[in-house]
TORMITOR-564896 format. One record per residue (C-alpha): residue number from 1; x, y, z. Coordinates in Angstrom, 2 decimals. Example, Ala and Ser with C-alpha at 12.3 -4.5 7.8 and 13.67 -1.06 7.14 Angstrom:
BEGIN
{zake 1,{12.30,-4.50,7.80}}
{zake 2,{13.67,-1.06,7.14}}
END
This chain:
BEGIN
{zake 1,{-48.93,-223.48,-27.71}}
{zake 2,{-49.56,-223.88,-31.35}}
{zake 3,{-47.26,-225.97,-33.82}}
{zake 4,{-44.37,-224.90,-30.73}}
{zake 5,{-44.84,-221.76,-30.44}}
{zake 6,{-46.45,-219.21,-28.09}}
{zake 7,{-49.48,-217.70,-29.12}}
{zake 8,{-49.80,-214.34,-29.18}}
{zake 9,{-50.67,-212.07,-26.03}}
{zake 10,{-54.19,-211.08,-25.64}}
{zake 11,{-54.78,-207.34,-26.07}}
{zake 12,{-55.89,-205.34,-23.18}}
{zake 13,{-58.80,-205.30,-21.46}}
{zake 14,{-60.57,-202.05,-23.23}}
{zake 15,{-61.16,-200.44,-19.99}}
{zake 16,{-57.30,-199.49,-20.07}}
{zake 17,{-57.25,-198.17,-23.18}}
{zake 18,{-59.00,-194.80,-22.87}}
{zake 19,{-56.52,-193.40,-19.93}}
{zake 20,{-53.38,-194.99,-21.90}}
{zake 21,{-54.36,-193.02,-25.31}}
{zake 22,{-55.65,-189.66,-22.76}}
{zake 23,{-52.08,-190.09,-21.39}}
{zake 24,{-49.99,-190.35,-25.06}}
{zake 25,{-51.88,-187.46,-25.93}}
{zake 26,{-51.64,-184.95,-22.89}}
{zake 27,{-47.85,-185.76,-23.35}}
{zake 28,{-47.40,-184.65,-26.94}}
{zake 29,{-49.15,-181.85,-26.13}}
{zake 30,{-47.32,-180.79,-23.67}}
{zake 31,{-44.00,-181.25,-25.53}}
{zake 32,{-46.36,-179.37,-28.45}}
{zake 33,{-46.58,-176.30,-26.07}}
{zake 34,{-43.04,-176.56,-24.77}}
{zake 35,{-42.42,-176.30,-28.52}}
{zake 36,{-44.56,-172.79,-28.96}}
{zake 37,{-43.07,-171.32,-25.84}}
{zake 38,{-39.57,-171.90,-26.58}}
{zake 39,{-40.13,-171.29,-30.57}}
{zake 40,{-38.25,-174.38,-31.90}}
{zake 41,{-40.09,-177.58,-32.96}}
{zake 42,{-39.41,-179.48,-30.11}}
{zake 43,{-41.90,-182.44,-31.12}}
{zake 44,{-39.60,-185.41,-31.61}}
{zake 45,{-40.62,-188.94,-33.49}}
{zake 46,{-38.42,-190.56,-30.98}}
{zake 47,{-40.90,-189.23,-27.88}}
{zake 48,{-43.72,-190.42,-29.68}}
{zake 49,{-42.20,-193.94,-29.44}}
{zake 50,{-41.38,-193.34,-25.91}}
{zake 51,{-45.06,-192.73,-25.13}}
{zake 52,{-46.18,-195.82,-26.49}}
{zake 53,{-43.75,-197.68,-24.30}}
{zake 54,{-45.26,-195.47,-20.98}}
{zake 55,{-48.64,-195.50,-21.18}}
{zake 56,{-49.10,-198.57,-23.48}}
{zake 57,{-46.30,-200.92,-21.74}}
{zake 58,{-45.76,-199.39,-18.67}}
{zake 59,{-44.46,-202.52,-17.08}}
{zake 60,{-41.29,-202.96,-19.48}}
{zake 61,{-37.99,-202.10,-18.13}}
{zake 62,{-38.09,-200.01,-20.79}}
{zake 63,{-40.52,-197.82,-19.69}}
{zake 64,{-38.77,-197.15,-16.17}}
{zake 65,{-37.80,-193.24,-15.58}}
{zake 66,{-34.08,-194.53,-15.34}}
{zake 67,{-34.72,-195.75,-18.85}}
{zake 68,{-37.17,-193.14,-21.11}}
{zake 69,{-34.93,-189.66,-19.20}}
{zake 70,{-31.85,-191.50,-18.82}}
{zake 71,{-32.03,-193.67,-22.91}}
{zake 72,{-32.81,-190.02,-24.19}}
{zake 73,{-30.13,-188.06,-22.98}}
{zake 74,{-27.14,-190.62,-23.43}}
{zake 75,{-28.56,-190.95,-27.34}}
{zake 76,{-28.64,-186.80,-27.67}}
{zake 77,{-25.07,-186.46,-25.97}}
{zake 78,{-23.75,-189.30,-28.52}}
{zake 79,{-25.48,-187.68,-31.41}}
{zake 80,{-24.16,-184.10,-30.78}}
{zake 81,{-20.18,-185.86,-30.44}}
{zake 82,{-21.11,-187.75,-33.57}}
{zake 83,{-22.39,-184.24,-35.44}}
{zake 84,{-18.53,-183.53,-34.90}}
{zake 85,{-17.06,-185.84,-36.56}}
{zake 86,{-15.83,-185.67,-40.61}}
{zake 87,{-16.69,-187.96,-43.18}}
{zake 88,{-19.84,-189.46,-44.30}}
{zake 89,{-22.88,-189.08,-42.02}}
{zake 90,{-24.13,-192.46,-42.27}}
{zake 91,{-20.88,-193.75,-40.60}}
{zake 92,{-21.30,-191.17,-37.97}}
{zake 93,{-25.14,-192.05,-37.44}}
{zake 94,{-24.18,-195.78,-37.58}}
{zake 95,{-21.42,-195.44,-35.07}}
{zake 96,{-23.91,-192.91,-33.07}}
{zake 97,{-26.44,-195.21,-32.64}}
{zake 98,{-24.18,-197.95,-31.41}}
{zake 99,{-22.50,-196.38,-29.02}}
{zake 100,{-26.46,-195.22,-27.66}}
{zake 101,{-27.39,-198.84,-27.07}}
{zake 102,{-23.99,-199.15,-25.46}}
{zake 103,{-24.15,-196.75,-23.01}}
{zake 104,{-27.75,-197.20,-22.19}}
{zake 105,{-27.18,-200.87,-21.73}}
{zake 106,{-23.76,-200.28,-18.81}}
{zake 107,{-26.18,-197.76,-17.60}}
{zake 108,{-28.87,-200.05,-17.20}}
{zake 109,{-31.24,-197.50,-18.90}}
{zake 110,{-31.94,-199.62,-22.46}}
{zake 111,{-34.97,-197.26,-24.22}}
{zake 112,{-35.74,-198.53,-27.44}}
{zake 113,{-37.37,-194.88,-28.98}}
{zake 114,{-34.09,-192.93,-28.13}}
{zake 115,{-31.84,-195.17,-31.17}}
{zake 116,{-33.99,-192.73,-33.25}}
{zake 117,{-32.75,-189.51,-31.27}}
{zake 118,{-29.34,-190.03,-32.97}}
{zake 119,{-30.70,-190.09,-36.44}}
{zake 120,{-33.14,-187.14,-35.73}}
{zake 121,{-29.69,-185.61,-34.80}}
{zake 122,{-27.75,-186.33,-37.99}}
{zake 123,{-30.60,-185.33,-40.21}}
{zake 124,{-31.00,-182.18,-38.69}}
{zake 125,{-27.31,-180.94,-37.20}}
{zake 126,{-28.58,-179.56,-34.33}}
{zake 127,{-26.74,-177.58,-31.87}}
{zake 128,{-26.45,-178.08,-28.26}}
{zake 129,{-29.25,-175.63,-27.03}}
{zake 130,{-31.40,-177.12,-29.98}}
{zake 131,{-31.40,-181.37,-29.04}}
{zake 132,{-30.59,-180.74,-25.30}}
{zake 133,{-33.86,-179.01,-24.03}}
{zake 134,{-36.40,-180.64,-26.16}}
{zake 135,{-34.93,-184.16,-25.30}}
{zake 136,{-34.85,-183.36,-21.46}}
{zake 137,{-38.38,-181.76,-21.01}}
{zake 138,{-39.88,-184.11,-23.76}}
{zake 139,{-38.70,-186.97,-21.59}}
{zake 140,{-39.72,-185.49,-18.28}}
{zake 141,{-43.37,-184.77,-19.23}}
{zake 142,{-43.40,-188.21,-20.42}}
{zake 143,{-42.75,-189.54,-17.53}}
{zake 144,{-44.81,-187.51,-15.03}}
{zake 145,{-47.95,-187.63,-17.09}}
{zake 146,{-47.29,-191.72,-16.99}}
{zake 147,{-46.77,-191.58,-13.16}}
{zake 148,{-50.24,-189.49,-12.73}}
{zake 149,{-52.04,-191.65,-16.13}}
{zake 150,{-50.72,-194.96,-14.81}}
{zake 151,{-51.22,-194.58,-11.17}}
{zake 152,{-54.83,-193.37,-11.44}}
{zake 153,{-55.58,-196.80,-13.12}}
{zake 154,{-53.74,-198.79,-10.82}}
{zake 155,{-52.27,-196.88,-7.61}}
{zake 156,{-48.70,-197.44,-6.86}}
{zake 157,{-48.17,-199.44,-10.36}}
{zake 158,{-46.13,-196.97,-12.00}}
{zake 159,{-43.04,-197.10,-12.15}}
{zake 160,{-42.31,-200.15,-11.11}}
{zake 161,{-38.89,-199.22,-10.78}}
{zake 162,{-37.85,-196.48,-10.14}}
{zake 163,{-33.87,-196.83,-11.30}}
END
């Protein structure tokens, strides 16, 4: 401890580093071909976050399947309530992003990345068939390339919880 405080965490060793950046990439390019099959840009800012949380913290509660599938989808169903809604959209994106981290905490599923989905959502007015899909799938292939990435490096490490 320095002047009281905690010093900061070492970084990792380098050896883990490699499979965690192979991982973040095989990802986003699977949610980059999901994207070309289905014809709709389906790359998301908020999955990009999510990936550094899998493969680059994949101990944090917030990493957890429960957490990255779960975070996602109670953020995207928010967002397309809070698309219907009048008024001003920054009220509706400020109200949509609270009531995310409210749901995703009584679900136990807190995911930091998916407070963004809601303002991807009010930028771009999505419909249903639009957020739904891309948020689903994105979050899925997240999650099983971190269970195959994470688990080569360190059997039966990832997750480590499940729910």
């Amino acid at each position: 401890m320095e002047n009281g405080r905690a010093a900061a965490p070492k970084p990792p060793p380098w050896f883990l580093l490699p499979p965690a950046s192979l991982g973040e990439m095989a990802a986003i390019a699977i949610n980059g071909f999901l994207s070309q099959l289905a014809g709709a840009p389906w790359l998301m800012a908020p999955l990009g976050a999510s990936c550094i949380l899998a493969f680059g913290a994949p101990d944090s509660s917030l990493a957890r399947p429960r957490s990255i599938i779960g975070g996602h989808l109670l953020s995207c169903l928010v967002s397309l309530l809070a698309l219907r809604l009048p008024g001003d959209r920054y009220l509706a994106a400020a109200l949509a992003v609270g009531l995310s981290l409210a749901l995703m905490a009584l679900c136990r599923g807190l995911h930091a990345p998916a407070g963004a989905t809601p303002l991807l959502a009010m930028a771009s007015h999505p419909q249903l068939v639009f957020l739904l899909p891309p948020v689903l799938a994105g979050s899925l292939a997240i999650v099983a390339v971190a269970w195959l990435i994470n688990n080569r490096r360190a059997p039966g490490s990832c997750p480590r919880y499940w729910l």
